[in-house]
KETI-158580 format. One line per field, with one value per residue (C-alpha): residue number from 1; y, z, x. Coordinates in nm, 3 decimals. Layout:
# KETI-158580
pos [NUM ...]
yy [Y ...]
zz [Z ...]
xx [X ...]
//
This chain:
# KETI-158580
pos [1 2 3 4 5 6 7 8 9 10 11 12 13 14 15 16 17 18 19 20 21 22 23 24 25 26 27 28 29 30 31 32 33 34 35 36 37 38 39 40 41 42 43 44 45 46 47 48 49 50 51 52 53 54 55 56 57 58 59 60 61 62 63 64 65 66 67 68 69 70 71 72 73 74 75 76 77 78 79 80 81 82 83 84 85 86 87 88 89 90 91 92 93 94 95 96 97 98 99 100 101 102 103 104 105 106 107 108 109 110 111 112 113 114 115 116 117 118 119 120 121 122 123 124 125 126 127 128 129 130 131 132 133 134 135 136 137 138 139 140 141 142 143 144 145 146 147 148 149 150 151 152 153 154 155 156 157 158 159 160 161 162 163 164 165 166 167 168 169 170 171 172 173 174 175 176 177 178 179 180 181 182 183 184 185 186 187 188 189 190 191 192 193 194 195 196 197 198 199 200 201 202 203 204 205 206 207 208]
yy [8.016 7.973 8.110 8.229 8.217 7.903 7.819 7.902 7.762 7.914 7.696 7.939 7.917 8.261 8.595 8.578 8.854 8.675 8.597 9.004 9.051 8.861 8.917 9.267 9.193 9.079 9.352 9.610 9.368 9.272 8.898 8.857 8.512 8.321 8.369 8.309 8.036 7.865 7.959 7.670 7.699 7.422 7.556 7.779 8.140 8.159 8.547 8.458 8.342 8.671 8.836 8.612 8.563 8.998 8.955 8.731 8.412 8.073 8.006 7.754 7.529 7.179 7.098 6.935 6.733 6.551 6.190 6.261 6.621 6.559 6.367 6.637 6.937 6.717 6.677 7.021 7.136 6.878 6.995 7.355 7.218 7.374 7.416 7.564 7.542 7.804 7.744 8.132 8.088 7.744 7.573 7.209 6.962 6.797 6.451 6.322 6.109 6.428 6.599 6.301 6.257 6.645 6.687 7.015 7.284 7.368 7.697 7.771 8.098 8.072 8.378 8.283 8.280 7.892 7.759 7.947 7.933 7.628 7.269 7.064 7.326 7.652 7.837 8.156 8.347 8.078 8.135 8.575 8.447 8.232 8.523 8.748 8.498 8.424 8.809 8.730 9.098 8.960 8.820 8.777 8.509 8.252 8.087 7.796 7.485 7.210 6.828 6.561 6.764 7.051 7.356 7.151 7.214 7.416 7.800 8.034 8.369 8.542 8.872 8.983 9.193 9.376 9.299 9.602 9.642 9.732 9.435 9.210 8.923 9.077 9.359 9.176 8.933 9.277 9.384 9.088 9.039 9.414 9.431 9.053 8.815 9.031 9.157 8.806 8.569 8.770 8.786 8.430 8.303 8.541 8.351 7.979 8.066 8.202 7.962 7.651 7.919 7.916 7.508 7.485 7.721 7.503 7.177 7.347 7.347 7.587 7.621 7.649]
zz [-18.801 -19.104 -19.092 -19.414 -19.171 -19.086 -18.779 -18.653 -18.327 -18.195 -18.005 -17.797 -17.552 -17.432 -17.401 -17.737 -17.945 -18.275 -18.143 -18.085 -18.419 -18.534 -18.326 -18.408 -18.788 -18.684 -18.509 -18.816 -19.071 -19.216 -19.078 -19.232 -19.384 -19.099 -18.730 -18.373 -18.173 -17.974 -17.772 -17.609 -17.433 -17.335 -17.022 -16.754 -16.720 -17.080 -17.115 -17.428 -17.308 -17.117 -17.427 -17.585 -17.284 -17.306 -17.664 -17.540 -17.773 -17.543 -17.422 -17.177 -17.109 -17.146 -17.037 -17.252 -16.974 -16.975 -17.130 -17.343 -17.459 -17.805 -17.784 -17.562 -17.828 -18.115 -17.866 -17.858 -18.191 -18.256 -17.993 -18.175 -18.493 -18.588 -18.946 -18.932 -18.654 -18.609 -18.419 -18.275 -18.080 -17.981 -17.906 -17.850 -18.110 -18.244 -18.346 -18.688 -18.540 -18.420 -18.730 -18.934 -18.743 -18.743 -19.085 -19.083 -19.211 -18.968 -19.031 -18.821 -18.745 -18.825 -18.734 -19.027 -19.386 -19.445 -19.539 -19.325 -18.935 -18.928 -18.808 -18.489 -18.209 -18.395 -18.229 -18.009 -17.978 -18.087 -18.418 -18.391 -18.183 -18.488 -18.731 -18.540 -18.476 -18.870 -18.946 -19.246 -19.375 -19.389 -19.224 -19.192 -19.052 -19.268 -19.260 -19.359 -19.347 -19.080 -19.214 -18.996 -19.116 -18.809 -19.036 -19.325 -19.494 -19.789 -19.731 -19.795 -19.671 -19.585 -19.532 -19.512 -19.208 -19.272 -18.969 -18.879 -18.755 -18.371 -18.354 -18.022 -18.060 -17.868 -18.062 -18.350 -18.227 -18.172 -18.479 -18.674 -18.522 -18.552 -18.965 -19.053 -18.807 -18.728 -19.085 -19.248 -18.999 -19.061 -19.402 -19.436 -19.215 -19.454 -19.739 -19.612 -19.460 -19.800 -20.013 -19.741 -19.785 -20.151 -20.164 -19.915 -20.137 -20.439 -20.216 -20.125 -19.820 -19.475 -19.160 -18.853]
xx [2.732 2.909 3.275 3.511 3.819 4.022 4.106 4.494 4.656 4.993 5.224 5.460 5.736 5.824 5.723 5.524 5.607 5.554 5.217 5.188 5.277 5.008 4.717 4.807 4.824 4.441 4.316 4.441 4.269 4.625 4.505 4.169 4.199 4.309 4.154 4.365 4.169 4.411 4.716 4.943 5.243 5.503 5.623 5.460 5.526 5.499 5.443 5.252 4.962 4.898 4.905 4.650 4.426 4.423 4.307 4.042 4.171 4.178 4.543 4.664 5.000 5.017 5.417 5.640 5.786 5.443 5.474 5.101 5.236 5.184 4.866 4.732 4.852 4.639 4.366 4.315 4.368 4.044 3.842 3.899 3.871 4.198 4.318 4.670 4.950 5.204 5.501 5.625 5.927 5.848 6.143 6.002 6.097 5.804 5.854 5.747 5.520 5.302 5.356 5.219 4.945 4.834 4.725 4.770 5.019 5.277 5.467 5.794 5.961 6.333 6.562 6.815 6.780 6.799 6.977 7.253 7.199 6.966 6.902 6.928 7.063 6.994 6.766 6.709 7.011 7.215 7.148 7.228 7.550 7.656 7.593 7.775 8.078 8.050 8.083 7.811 7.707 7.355 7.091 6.708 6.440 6.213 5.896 5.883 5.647 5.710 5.843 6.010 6.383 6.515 6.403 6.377 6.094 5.900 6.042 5.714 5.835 6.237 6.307 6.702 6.808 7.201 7.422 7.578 7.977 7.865 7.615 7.618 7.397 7.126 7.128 7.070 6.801 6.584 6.681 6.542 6.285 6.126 6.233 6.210 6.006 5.742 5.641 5.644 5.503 5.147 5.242 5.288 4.956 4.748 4.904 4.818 4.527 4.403 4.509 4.303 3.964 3.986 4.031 3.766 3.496 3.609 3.517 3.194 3.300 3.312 3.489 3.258]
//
């Protein structure tokens, strides 16, 4: 059957709320260009792939302590025919070697707005502790596309967050993710997974 969708894997780590965000962004229709397929996680216990395995999309681990990690992750994304990669709170740094060899856009979830906050050891909470610490008056998370640079690549999508006086870390890790991550990760999937349909009509092409 013919299919007007392209194919999106998510690469996850934790509890998976990005990945929320965007299967829900699917389920309300906000998602229509782009379709879920593939859920992988790099450690077990990964909440996320509960959440996908509930909304019936394919999920399993493959651990990044394995020596064929990467040649596994590309292993599957061709066996699903995948078309774009989305890295939501995956905190496994993919070499360039893997990125070359994926052909694919990679989009990454950044909870700064680059280039503040960013780069080899910013990540998680670390990057809300540094804000904090920094006593910046503003904040946000990006989306950006994935090169062989830490959070170095092609920005698509930020959103700022303020960083109120009473903030703890913590308090503002929920807080960007709920007014920042969570609105323009969807956003910004629609937005490649658009542009990849159009191309692929113009080709006279389709995604199967």
């Amino acid at each position: 059957m013919l299919r007007d969708r392209a194919k999106v894997a998510v690469l996850v780590s934790g509890g998976g709320s990005n990945l929320q965000a965007m299967l829900d962004a699917q389920e309300s229709g906000k998602l229509k260009s782009g379709q879920i397929e593939l859920v992988i996680a790099d450690r077990p216990g990964a909440y996320a792939l509960e959440r996908a395995q509930k909304a019936g999309v394919k999920a399993f681990e493959i651990n990044r302590k394995d020596a064929e990690f990467e040649d596994r992750v590309l292993k599957a994304f061709d066996e699903h025919a995948i078309e774009v990669v989305v890295l939501a709170g995956f905190l496994t740094i993919l070499s360039p070697k893997f990125i070359k060899h994926c052909g694919k856009p990679i989009l990454n979830v950044h909870p700064s707005l680059i280039p503040s906050f960013c780069g080899a050891g910013m990540y998680g909470l670390k990057v809300h502790e540094a804000a904090v610490k920094r006593g910046v008056k503003l904040t946000g998370a990006t989306i950006h596309l994935v090169d062989a640079v830490p959070d170095g690549g092609p920005i698509l999508l930020q959103k700022a967050v303020k960083v109120q006086k009473n903030d703890s870390p913590e308090s503002l890790q929920r807080r960007v993710m709920e007014q920042a991550e969570w609105v323009i990760l969807p956003k910004a999937v629609e937005m490649v997974c658009r542009t990849m349909n159009r191309e692929r009509k113009q080709r006279g092409e389709a995604s199967f």
